[in-house]
C-alpha positions in Angstrom: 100.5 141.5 93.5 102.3 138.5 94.3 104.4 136.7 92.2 106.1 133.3 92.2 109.3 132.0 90.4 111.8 128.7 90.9 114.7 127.5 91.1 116.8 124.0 91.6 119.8 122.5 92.6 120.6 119.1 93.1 122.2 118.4 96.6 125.1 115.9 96.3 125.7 114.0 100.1 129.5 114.0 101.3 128.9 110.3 101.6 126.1 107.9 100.6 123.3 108.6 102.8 122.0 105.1 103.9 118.5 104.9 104.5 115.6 102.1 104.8 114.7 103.3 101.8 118.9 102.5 100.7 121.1 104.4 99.8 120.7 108.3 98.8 124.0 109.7 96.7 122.0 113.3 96.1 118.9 115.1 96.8 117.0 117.8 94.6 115.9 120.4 96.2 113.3 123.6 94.7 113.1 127.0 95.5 110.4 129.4 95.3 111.0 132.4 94.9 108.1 134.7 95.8 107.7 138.7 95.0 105.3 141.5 95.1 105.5 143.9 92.7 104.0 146.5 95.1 107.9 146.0 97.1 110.2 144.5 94.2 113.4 144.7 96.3 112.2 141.8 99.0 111.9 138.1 97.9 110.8 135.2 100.1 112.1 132.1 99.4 110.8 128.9 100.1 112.2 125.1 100.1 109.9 121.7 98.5 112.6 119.1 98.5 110.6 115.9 98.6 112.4 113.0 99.8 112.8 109.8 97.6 110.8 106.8 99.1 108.8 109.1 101.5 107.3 112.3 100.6 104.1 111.6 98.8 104.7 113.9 96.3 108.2 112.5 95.5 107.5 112.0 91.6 108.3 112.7 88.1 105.9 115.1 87.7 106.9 117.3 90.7 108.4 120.4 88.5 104.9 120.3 86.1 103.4 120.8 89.1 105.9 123.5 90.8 105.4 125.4 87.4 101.4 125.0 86.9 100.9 126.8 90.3 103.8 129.5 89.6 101.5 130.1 86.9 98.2 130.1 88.9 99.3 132.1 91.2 101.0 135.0 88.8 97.9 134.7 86.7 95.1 135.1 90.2 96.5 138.6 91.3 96.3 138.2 95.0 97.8 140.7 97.3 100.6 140.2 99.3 98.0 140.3 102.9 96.2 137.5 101.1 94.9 135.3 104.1 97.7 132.8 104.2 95.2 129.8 104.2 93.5 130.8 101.1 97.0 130.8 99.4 98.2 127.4 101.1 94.5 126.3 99.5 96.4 126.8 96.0 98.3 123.4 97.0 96.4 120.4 97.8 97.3 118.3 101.1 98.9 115.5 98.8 101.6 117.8 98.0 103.4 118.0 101.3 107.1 119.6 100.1 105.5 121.6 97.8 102.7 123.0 100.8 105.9 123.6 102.9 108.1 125.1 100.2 104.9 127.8 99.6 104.5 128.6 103.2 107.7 129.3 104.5 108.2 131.6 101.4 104.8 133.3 102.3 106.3 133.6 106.2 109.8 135.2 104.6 108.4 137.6 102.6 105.7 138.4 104.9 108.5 139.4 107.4 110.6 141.4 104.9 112.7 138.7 102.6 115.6 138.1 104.9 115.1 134.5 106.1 113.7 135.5 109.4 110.0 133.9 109.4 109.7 134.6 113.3 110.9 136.5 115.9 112.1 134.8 119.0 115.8 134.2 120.6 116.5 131.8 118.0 116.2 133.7 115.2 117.6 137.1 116.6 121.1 135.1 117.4 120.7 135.2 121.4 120.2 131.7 121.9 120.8 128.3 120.3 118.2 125.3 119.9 119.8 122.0 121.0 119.7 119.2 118.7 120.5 115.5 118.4 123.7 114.4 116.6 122.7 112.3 114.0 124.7 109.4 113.4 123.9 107.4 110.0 123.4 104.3 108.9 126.3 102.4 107.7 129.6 99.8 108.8 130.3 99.5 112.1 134.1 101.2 111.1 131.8 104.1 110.2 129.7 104.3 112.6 132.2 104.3 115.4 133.6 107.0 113.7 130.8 109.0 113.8 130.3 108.3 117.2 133.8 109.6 118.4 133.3 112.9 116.5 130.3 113.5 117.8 130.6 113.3 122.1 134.1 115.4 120.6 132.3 118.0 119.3 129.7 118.5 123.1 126.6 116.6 122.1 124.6 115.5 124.7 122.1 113.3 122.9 123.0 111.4 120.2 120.4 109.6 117.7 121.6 106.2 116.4 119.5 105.0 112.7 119.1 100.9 113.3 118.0 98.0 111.3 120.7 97.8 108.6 123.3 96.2 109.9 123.5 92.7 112.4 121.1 93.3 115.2 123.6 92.0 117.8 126.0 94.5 116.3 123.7 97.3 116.5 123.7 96.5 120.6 127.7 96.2 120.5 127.5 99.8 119.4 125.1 100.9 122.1 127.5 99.4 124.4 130.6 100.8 123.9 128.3 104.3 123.7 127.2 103.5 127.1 130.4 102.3 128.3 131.9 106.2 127.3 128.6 107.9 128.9 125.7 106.7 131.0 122.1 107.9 130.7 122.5 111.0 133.1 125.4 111.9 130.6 123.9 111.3 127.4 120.9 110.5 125.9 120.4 108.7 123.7 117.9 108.1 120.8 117.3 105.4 118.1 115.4 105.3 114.9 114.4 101.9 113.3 112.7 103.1 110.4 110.3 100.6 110.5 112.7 97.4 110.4 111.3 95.4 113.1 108.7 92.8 112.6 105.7 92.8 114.4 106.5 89.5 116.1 109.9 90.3 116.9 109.8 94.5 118.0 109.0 93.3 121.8 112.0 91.3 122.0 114.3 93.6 120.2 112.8 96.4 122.6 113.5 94.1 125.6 117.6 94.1 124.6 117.4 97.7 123.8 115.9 98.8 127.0 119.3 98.1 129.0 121.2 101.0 127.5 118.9 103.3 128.5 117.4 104.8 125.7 115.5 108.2 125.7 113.3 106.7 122.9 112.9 104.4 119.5 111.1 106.1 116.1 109.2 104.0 114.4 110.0 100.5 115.5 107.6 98.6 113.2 106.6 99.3 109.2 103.9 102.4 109.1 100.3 101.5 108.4 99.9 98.6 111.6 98.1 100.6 114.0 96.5 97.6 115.6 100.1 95.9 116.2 101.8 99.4 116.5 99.3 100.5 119.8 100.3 96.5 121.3 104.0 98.0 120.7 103.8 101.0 122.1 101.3 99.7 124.9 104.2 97.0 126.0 107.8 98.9 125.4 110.4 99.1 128.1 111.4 101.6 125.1 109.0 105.0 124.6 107.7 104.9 121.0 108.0 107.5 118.9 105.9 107.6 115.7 107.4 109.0 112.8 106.5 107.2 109.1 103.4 106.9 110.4 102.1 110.6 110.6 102.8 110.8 106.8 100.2 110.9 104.5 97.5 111.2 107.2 95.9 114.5 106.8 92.3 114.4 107.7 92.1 115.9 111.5 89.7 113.0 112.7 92.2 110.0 111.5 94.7 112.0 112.7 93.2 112.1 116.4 91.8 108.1 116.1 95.4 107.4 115.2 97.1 108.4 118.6 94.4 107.4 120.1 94.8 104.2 118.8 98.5 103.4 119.0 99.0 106.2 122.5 103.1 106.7 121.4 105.3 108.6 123.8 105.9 110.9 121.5 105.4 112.0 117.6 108.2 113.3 115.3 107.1 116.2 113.2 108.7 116.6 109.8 107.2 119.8 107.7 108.1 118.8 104.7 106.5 115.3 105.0 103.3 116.5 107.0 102.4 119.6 104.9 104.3 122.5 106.5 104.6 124.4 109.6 101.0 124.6 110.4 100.5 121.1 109.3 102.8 120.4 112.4 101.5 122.4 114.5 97.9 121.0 113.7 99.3 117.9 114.7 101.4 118.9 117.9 98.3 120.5 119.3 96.6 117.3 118.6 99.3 115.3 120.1 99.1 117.2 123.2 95.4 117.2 123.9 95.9 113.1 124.4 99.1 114.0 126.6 101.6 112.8 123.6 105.0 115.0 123.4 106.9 115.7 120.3 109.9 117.2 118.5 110.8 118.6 115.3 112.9 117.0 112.8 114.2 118.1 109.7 113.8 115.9 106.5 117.5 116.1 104.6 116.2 119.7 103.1 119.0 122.1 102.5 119.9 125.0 104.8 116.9 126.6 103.7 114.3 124.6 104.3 116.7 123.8 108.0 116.6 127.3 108.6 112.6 127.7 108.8 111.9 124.6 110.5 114.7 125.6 113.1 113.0 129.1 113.7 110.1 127.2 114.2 111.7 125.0 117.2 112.8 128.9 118.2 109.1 129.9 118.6 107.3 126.3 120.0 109.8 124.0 121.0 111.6 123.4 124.5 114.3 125.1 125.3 116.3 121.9 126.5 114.4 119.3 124.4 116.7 118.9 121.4 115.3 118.6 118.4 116.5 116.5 114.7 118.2 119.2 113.3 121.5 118.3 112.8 121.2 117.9 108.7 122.7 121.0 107.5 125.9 119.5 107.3 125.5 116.5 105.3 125.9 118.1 101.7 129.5 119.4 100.0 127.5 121.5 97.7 124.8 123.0 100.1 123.7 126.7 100.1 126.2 128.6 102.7 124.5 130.0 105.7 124.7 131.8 109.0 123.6 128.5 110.5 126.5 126.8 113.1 126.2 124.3 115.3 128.2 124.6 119.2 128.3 121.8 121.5 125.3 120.3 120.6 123.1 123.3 119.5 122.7 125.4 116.3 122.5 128.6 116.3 121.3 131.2 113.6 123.6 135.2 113.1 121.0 136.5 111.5 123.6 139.5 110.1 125.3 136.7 108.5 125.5 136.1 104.8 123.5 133.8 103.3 124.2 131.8 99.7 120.9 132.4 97.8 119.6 130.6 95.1 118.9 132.9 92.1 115.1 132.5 90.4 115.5 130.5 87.2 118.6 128.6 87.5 118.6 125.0 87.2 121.8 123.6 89.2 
C-alpha cells in the first residue's frame, strides 16, 4: 500500500532574486516522500514548491493541505499500480505545486526510487539538454556581470528578464550583447513579465526587434487576451505566453485561448500548470494550432529541476534549449548529480544525490 510522508526546507537565494513580483530573498520548498510497504527499501520523492505571487496555491494554508492528503492517502489503501490519474484525482487542479509535487513522486517510485522518472539519453548520462542562461533582474553593474560570466562559461542563448530597470537602459544592455555576438552566434531571449502596457508593447517591440531577438515572454499583464492576440498578431518580436497559461485548466479555454491570442510559442512551467501531464496536455494542444513551446523550470530546487529536465529528455528538442538553468541560484540547495557544460545540463545518474529526510522541517 502506498504511503505518503513530507518534508521542508526553506531555500535561501545567493542573492535577492528580483522578480515582477519584487524581490525573493528565499523560497520554501516541500517534499513528499512516497512508500509502499509491499517494497519499504524504495522511496519516491516529489517536489510542491509554490512560487510567491504566482502559483495559485501559494498560501498560508499550503502545509494543512500537504498534510490532509498525506493523510487521505495513508488512510485509502491504494496499491502502488494504482492508475496514476485516479491518484493525481486526490489533488484538485487549483493545487498546481502540490499536483506536481505528487506526480513526479508517483513517476520516481514507479521507476524504482532513484530519481530516474524516464528513460531516455538524458537521464542515462549520454547526452545533455541545452538550456538558456538566465540572467536576472537587477543594476545594470549586475547585469553586465552576469552577462560576461555567462558567454564565459559557452552559452549560446542567453535569456534577459526586462521591465525593472530604465527601458532605454534595458536596450543599452542588448546592445553591447549584440555588439559581443550577432544573432547567428547567440540567441537571444527576453522575458517581460508582463511590464508593458497595452498601448505602449508595439512600440517597445518595434526598438527590441533590432537586436534580433529569438523571442519576448509575456510582453503585456496576463488576463488581456483581446489586446494580447493584437500583440502577438503585430510583433516584429515572436510572443511567447507564459503568466498567461496559469490558472487555466479547463481543456476548451485552454484551446479558445491560443486560438485567440495565436503566440509563437508557450512556456510550460509544471509546477504552475499542474505537472508533467498538465504540460503535456497543453503542448499537445499548442501544437495542433501550429504553436511551439519549451519547458521552463519555476525556481524549484534540484529536485523538482531534475524531473522537469528528464522530461525535456523524453519530449523536447534536442537543440531547442530549454529554462533550466535554476539549479544554481540557491547556497543552501539539495546537492545533485546535475552539472551544467557549455550551455547544457546534464544528469550522472550514478552520482550522489543530497536527499531530504521524511519529517524534517529545515
Amino acid at each position: 500500500m502506498l504511503q505518503l510522508h513530507y518534508s521542508r526546507r526553506t531555500l535561501r537565494f545567493s542573492f535577492p532574486a528580483r522578480t515582477s513580483r519584487g524581490a525573493l530573498t528565499e523560497h520554501v520548498a516541500w517534499y513528499l516522500h512516497l512508500t509502499d510497504t509491499a517494497h519499504p527499501g524504495a522511496e519516491g520523492l516529489g517536489e510542491a514548491a509554490p512560487l510567491a505571487g504566482l502559483s495559485p496555491d501559494y498560501r498560508p494554508d499550503f502545509e494543512a493541505r500537504l498534510a490532509a492528503l498525506c493523510e487521505t492517502l495513508n488512510q485509502a489503501g491504494l496499491p502502488a499500480d494504482a492508475p496514476l490519474e485516479d491518484l493525481l484525482a486526490l489533488v484538485p487542479p487549483e493545487w498546481p505545486a502540490l499536483r506536481f509535487g505528487l506526480e513526479t513522486a508517483l513517476l520516481d517510485l514507479y521507476h524504482g526510487g532513484r530519481r530516474q522518472l524516464f528513460d531516455n539519453a538524458f537521464s542515462r548520462g549520454e547526452a545533455g539538454v541545452p538550456i538558456n542562461g538566465l540572467i536576472w533582474m537587477g543594476d545594470a553593474a549586475f547585469m553586465r556581470e552576469q552577462i560576461r560570466k555567462k558567454l564565459t562559461e559557452g552559452y549560446s542563448c542567453l535569456k534577459l528578464k526586462i521591465g525593472s530597470l530604465d527601458f532605454a537602459t534595458e536596450l543599452q544592455l542588448l546592445a553591447e550583447i549584440r555588439a559581443e555576438a550577432g544573432p547567428d552566434e547567440l540567441t537571444l531571449r527576453v522575458d517581460a513579465n508582463g511590464a508593458f502596457a497595452p498601448a505602449e508593447a508595439l512600440g517597445k517591440l518595434e526598438q527590441l526587434a533590432r537586436f534580433g531577438l529569438h523571442s519576448i515572454e509575456q510582453p503585456i499583464r496576463a488576463g488581456q487576451w483581446a489586446a494580447m492576440a493584437e500583440v502577438c498578431r503585430h510583433s516584429p518580436v515572436p510572443v511567447a505566453l507564459d503568466e498567461e497559461l496559469i490558472g487555466v485548466t479547463d481543456p476548451a479555454r485552454q484551446a479558445a485561448l491560443l486560438h485567440e491570442t495565436r503566440p509563437a510559442y508557450i512556456i510550460l512551467k509544471p509546477t504552475l500548470v499542474g505537472g508533467m501531464a498538465a504540460a503535456l496536455e497543453w503542448w499537445q494542444l499548442a501544437e495542433e494550432q501550429n504553436i511551439s513551446w519549451w519547458l521552463t523550470s519555476a525556481l524549484e530546487s534540484n529536485i523538482g529541476l531534475n524531473a522537469i529536465s528528464q522530461l525535456a529528455g523524453e519530449y523536447a528538442l534536442p537543440d531547442f534549449p530549454q529554462g533550466l538553468g535554476t539549479g544554481q541560484l540557491y547556497h543552501n540547495n539539495l546537492a545533485a548529480p546535475l552539472h551544467i557544460r557549455q550551455g547544457q545540463l546534464h544528469l550522472q545518474p550514478q552520482g550522489a544525490w543530497e536527499l531530504p529526510v521524511a519529517g524534517q522541517m529545515l
